[in-house]
C-alpha positions in Angstrom: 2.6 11.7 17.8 2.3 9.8 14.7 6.3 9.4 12.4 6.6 8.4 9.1 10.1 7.0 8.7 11.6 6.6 4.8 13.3 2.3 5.3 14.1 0.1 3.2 11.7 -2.6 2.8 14.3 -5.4 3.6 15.2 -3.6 6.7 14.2 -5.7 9.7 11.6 -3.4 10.8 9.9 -3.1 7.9 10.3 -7.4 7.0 8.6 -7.3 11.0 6.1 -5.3 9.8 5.4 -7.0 6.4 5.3 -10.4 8.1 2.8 -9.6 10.7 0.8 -8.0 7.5 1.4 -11.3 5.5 0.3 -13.3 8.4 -2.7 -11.5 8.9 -3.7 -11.6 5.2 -2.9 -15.5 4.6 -5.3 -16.5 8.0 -8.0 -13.9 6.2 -7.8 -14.8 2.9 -10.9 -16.3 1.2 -10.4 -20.1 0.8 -12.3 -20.2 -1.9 -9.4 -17.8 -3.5 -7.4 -20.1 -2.9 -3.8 -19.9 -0.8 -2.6 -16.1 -0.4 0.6 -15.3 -2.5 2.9 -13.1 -0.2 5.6 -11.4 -2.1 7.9 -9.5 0.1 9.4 -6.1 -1.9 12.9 -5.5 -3.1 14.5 -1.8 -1.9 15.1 -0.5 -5.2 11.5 0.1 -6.5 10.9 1.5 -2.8 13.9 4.1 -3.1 13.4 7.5 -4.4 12.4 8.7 -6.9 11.5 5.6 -8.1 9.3 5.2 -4.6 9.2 4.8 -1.2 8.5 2.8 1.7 6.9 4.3 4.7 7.0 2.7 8.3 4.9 4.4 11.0 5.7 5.3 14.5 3.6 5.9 17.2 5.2 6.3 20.5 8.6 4.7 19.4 7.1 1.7 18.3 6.3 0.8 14.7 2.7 0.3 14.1 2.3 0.7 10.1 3.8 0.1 6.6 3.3 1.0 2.9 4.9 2.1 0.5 4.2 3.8 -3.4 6.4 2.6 -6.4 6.9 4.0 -9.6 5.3 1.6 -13.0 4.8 1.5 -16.0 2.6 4.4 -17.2 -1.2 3.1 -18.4 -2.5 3.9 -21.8 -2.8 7.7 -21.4 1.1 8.2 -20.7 0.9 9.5 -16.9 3.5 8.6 -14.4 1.8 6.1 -12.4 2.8 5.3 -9.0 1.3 2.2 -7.3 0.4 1.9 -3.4 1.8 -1.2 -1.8 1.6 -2.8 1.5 -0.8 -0.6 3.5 -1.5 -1.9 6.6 -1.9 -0.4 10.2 -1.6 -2.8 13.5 -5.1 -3.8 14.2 -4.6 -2.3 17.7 -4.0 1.1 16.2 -6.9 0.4 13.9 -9.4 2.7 14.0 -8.2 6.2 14.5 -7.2 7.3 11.0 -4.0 6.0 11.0 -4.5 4.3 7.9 -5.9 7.2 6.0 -2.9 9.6 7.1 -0.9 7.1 5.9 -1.9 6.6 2.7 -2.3 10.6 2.3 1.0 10.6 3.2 2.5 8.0 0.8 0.5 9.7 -1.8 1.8 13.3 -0.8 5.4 11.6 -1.9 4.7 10.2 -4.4 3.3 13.3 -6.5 6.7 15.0 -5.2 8.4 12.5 -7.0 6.1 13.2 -9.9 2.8 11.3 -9.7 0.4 12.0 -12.3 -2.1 8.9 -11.6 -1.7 6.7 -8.6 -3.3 2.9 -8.9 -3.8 -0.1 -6.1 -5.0 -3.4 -6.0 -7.0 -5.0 -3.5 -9.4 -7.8 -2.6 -12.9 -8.1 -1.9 -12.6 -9.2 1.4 -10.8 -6.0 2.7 -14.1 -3.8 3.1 -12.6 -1.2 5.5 -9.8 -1.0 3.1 -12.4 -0.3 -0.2 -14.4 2.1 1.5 -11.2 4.1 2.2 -10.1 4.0 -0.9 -13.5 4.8 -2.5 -13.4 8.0 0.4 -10.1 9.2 -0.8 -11.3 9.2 -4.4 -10.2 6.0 -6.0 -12.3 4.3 -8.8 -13.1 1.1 -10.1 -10.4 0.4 -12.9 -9.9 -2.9 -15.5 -7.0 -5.1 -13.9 -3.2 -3.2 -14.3 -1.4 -6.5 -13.3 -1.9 -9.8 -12.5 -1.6 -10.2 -8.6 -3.2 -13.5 -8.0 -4.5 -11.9 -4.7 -6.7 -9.1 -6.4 -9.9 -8.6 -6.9 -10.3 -5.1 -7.3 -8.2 -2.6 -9.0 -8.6 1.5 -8.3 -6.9 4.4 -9.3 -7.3 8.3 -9.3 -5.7 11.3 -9.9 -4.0 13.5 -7.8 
C-alpha cells in the first residue's frame, strides 16, 4: 500500500529522491534548451502551512516526491500554492502513482488554504501535461522565470 510521508526536502531521503529526479531530467532535457538548471529546495517553504513535501512509499521503499509551496498570490488575490518536484520512479510508472500523488499534494495544500494552485513544466514531459490537462490545469502566461519551463498551468480547487 501506497504512504505519503510529510520530510523535509533536505532530508536524505528526499535529496535521494530529488537527485535521481535531477538526473533523469538533465540526461532528458532538450539540448536545444540548453543545460537543465537543478535547484534543490530549502525546508522552510516545504513546512506547513507554508507547504509541504511529500515522499512516497510503496512497500517500505521510497518511490516518489513532490511537494506544494505557498507564493505570492497572482493578480486576483488568491492564495496560490505551487506544485514542485513531482516525480514517480520510472519502475513504478504507470499505475497512477503519479496522479494520487499530486491529488494528494493538492488535498494539503487547500487544507493549508489553497485558493488557486499553479505548476511549471516543459514541453518535453508529455505524460506529465496530459496529466495535468486531466486533472484540470490550464494553459497560463509565465508566473516565474524557471529557465527549465516551457509551460505554465494552474486551476482552481
Amino acid at each position: 500500500m501506497d504512504q505519503y510521508v510529510a520530510t523535509p526536502p533536505t532530508d536524505p531521503a528526499a535529496v535521494r529522491l530529488l537527485d535521481a529526479y535531477f538526473a533523469e531530467r538533465t540526461a532528458s532535457f532538450p539540448p536545444a534548451q540548453g543545460a537543465y538548471a537543478p535547484t534543490y529546495p530549502a525546508d522552510e517553504p516545504f513546512t506547513p502551512p507554508a507547504g509541504v513535501f511529500l515522499l512516497l512509499h510503496a512497500d517500505g521503499v521510497d518511490i516518489g516526491c513532490g511537494g506544494v509551496r505557498r507564493i505570492a498570490p497572482g493578480d486576483d488575490g488568491l492564495a496560490r500554492y505551487e506544485v514542485k518536484h513531482l516525480w514517480v520512479a520510472p519502475s513504478a510508472r504507470g499505475g497512477g502513482r503519479g496522479r494520487a500523488l499530486l491529488v494528494e499534494l493538492e488535498r494539503r495544500a487547500v487544507e493549508m488554504g489553497a485558493e488557486e494552485l499553479v505548476l511549471d513544466t516543459n514541453a518535453s514531459l508529455e505524460a506529465a501535461g496530459s496529466l495535468y490537462r486531466s486533472l484540470g490545469y490550464v494553459g497560463i502566461p509565465p508566473y516565474n522565470d524557471n529557465p527549465n519551463a516551457t509551460h505554465w498551468f494552474a486551476r482552481r480547487p
